[in-house]
C-alpha positions in Angstrom: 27.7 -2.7 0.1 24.4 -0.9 0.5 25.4 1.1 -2.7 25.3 -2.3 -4.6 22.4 -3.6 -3.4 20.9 -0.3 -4.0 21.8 -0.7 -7.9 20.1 -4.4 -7.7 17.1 -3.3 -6.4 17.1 -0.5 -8.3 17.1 -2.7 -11.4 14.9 -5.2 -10.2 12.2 -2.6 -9.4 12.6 -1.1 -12.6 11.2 -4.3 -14.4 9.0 -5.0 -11.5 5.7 -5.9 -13.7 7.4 -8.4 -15.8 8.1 -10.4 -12.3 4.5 -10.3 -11.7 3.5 -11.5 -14.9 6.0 -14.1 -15.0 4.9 -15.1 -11.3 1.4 -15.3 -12.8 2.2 -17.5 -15.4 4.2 -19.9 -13.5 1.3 -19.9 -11.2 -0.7 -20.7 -13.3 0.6 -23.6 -15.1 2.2 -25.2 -11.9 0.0 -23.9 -9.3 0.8 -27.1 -7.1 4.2 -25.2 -6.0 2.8 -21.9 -5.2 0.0 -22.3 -3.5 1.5 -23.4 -0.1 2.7 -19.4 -0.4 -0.4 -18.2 0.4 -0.1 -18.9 4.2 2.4 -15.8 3.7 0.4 -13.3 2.3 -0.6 -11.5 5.4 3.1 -11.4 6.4 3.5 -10.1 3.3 1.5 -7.0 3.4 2.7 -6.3 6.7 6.1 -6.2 5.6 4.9 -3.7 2.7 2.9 -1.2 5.2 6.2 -1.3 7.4 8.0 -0.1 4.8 5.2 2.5 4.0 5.8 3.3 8.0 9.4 4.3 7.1 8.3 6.7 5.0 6.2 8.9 7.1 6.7 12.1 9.2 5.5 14.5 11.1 5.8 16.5 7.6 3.1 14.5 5.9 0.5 15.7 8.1 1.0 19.6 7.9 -1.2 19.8 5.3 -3.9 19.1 7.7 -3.6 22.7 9.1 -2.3 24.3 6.3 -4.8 22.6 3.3 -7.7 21.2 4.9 -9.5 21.5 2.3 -7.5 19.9 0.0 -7.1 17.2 2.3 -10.8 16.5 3.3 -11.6 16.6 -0.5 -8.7 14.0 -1.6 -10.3 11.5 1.6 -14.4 12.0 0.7 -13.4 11.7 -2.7 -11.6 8.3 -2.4 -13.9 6.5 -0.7 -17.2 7.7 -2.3 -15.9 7.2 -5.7 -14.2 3.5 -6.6 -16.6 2.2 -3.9 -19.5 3.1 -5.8 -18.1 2.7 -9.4 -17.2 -1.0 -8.7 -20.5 -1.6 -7.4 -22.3 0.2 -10.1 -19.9 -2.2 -12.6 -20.9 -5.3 -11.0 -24.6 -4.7 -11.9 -24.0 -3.6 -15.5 -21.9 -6.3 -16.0 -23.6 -8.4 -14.2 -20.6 -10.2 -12.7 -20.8 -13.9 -10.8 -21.1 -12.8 -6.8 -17.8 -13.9 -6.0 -16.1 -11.8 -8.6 -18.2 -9.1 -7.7 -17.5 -8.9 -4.0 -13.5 -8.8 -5.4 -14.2 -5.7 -7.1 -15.9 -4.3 -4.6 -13.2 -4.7 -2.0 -10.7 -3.4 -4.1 -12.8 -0.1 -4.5 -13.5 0.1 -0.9 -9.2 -0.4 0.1 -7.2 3.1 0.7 -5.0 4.1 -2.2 -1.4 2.2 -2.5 2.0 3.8 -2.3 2.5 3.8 -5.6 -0.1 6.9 -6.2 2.6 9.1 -4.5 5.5 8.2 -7.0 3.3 8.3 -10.1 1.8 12.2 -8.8 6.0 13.3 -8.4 7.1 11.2 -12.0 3.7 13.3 -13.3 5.1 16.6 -11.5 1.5 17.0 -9.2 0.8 17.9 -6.0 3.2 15.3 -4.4 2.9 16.4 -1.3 -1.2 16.0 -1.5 -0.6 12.7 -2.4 1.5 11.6 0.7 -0.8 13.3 3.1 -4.4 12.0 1.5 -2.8 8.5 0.9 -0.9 8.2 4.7 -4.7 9.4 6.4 -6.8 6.9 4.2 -4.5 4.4 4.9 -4.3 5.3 8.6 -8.0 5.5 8.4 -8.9 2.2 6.5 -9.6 -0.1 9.2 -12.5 2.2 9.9 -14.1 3.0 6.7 -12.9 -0.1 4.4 -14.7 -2.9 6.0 -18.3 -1.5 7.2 -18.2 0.7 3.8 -17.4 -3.1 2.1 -20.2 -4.7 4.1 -22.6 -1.6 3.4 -21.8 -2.7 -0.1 -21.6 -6.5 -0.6 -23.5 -7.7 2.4 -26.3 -8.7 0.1 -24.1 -10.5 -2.3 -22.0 -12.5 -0.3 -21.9 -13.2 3.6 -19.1 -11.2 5.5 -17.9 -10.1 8.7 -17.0 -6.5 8.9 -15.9 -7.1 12.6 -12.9 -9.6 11.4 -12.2 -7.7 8.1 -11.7 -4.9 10.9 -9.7 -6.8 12.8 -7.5 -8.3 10.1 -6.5 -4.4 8.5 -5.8 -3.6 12.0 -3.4 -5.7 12.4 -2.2 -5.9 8.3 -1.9 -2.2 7.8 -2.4 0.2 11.0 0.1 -1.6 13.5 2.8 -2.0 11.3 2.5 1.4 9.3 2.9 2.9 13.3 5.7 0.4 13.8 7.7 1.7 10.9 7.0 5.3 12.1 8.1 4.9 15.5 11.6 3.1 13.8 11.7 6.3 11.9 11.2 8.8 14.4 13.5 7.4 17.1 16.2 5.6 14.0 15.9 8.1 11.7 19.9 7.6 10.3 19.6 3.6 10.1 16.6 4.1 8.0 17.7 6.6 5.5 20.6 4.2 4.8 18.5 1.1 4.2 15.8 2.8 2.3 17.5 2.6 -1.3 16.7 -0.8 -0.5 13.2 -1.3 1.1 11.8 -1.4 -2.3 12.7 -4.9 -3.0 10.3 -5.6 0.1 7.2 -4.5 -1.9 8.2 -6.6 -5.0 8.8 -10.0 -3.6 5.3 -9.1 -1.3 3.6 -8.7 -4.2 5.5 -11.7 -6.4 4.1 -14.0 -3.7 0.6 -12.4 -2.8 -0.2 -12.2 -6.7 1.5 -15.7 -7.8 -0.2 -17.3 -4.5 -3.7 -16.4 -5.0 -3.9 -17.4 -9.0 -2.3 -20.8 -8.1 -5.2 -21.2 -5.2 -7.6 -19.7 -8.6 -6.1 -21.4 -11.3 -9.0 -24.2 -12.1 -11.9 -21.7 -12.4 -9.4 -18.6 -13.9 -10.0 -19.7 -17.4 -13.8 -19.0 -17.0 -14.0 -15.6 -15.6 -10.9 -14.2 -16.6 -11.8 -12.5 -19.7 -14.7 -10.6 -17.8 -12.6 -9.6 -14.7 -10.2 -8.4 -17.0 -12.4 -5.8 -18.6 -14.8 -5.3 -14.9 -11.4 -4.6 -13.5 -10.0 -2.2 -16.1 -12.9 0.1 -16.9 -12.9 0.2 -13.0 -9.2 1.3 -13.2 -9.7 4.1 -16.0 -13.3 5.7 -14.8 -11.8 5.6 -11.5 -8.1 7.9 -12.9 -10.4 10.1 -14.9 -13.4 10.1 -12.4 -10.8 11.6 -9.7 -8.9 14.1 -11.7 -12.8 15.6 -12.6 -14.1 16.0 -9.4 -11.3 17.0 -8.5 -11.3 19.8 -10.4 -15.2 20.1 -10.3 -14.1 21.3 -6.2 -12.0 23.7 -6.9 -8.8 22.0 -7.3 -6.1 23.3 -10.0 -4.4 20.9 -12.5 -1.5 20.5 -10.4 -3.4 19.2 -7.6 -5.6 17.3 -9.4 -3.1 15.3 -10.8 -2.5 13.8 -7.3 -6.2 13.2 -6.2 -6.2 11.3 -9.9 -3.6 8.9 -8.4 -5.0 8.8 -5.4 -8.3 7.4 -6.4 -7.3 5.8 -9.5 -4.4 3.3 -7.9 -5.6 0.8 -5.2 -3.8 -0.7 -2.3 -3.8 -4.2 -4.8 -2.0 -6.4 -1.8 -4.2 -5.3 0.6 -7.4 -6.3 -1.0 -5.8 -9.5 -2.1 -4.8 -10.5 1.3 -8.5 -9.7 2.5 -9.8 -11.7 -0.3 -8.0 -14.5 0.4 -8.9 -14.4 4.1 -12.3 -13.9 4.3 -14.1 -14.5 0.4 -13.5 -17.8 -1.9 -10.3 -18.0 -4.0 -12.4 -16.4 -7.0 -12.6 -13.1 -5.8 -8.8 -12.7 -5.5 -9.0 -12.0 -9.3 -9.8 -8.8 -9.3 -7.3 -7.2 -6.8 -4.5 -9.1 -8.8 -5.5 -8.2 -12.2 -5.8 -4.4 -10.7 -2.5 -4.4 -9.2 -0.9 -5.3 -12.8 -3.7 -2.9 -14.6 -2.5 0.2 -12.6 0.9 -0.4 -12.7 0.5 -0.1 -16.8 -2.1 2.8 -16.8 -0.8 5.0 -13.7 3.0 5.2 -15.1 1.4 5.6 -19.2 -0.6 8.7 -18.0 2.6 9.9 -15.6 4.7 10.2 -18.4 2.1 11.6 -20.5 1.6 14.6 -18.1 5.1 14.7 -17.5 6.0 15.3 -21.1 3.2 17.6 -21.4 4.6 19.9 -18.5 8.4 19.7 -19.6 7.2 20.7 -23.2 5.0 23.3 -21.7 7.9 24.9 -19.5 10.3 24.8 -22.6 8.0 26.7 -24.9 7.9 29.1 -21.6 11.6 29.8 -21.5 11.9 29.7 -25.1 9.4 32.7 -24.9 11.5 34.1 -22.0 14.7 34.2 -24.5 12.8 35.3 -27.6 11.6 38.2 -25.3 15.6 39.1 -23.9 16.4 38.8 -27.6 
């Protein structure tokens, strides 16, 4: 039984983009019926960070001892660089305040889950990536809403102390809830997991779908501008972490994962946030992100994918034209 609904999932996960963008058109044009969803969104995301939960072990943190370094360079990294290339956007730009605080929250979130399976499809440092993205997730409700306030406080009114609150209870008590279910149910979890990922799609389907229904009047207006704000932010951020990456020391391989790391945002989260505590608007740019980097991070995955298999045939075509 779990074998088939492991193929379904499997298959729905596989096109999980064209759901999105057919949630966001639906949404759109009958936003009437989605936006009572939006009541769920929170739910939502802590249904996704469970399932991040279920995922982690005692494993992920051995880097800590063993690559410190590494480690403390992939954390500084991702908060001091989409932080400060979304603010430094909203200025050139010169995007409406509400807009702008949505990109900024979206640089100031800890990277998503998804910068783990792009590093392994792009054969990087996988294991960096599941250590640097578990801590700044573990560490967000400490960094992401003062660094957010730090930030936007002058464009826009916030509260750090409830944004604080709200990732507290939306990421760091249910990613410790699905760790303890793994530590003590460690069998019941490897058997569900072929299909956990389904919970991450219809969280999204209804987080994204949700907040362009709630946006859907004033979308029109702003959307071209978002669009472009939220993919240069996307792109400077992919090649701004591979580069400093490697400006610290850190081989290709490595810097492969801190590129994901950076580069891909925790989307849901800052769409949940948005919705909570900043106007409809500024949902915009976390949705349009979490479509963005779900085209660009797998594109440049399978680019440096190819790249290495073609590298490590030429190797053992060398190897046999040697033994020859």
């Amino acid at each position: 039984m779990l074998e088939k609904l492991g193929a379904i999932v499997k298959f729905i996960t596989k096109y999980f983009s064209l759901w999105i963008i057919l949630g966001v058109v639906a949404a759109y044009f009958n936003p009437e019926s989605f936006k009572p969803l939006a009541q769920y969104v929170p739910y939502c995301i802590m249904a996704v960070m469970l399932s991040m939960g279920l995922t982690v072990s005692v494993d992920d943190f051995k880097l800590i001892l063993t690559r410190p370094k590494d480690v403390f360079w992939g954390i500084v990294l991702r908060y001091m660089i989409m932080p400060f290339i979304a603010f430094g956007l909203t200025k050139v730009l010169d995007l409406p305040p509400v807009l702008a605080a949505g990109l900024i929250l979206v640089g100031c979130c800890p990277s998503g889950v998804a910068s783990n399976v792009m590093t392994f499809l792009a054969k990087g440092d996988t294991a960096l990536s599941i250590t640097v993205s578990t801590i700044n997730t573990i560490i967000a409700p400490f960094i992401t809403p003062f660094m957010f306030v730090f930030l936007v406080g002058t464009i826009v009114p916030v509260d750090a102390n409830k944004i604080l609150i709200d990732i507290l209870k939306i990421v760091l008590i249910p990613v410790f809830l699905g760790a303890v279910i793994r530590a003590y149910a460690s069998d019941f979890v490897d058997k569900i997991m072929p299909i956990v990922p389904i919970v991450s799609v219809i969280a999204i389907f209804i987080t994204t779908s949700s907040g362009f229904a709630l946006s859907a009047g004033s979308l029109a207006q702003v959307a071209l501008i978002a669009f472009v704000a939220v993919a240069i932010h996307n792109i400077l951020g992919l090649t701004t972490g591979y580069w400093a990456a490697r400006a610290v020391g850190m081989p290709h391989f490595k810097g492969k994962a801190i590129c994901f790391e950076i580069g891909m945002e925790n989307g849901g989260l800052a769409m949940a946030l948005a919705l909570a505590h900043l106007a409809p608007l500024a949902f915009i740019p976390a949705a349009i992100f979490n479509l963005i980097h779900n085209l660009t991070g797998p594109l440049l995955a399978n680019y440096w994918r190819e790249k290495e298999e073609k590298r490590e045939l030429a190797l053992e075509d060398g190897k046999s034209a040697v033994q020859s």
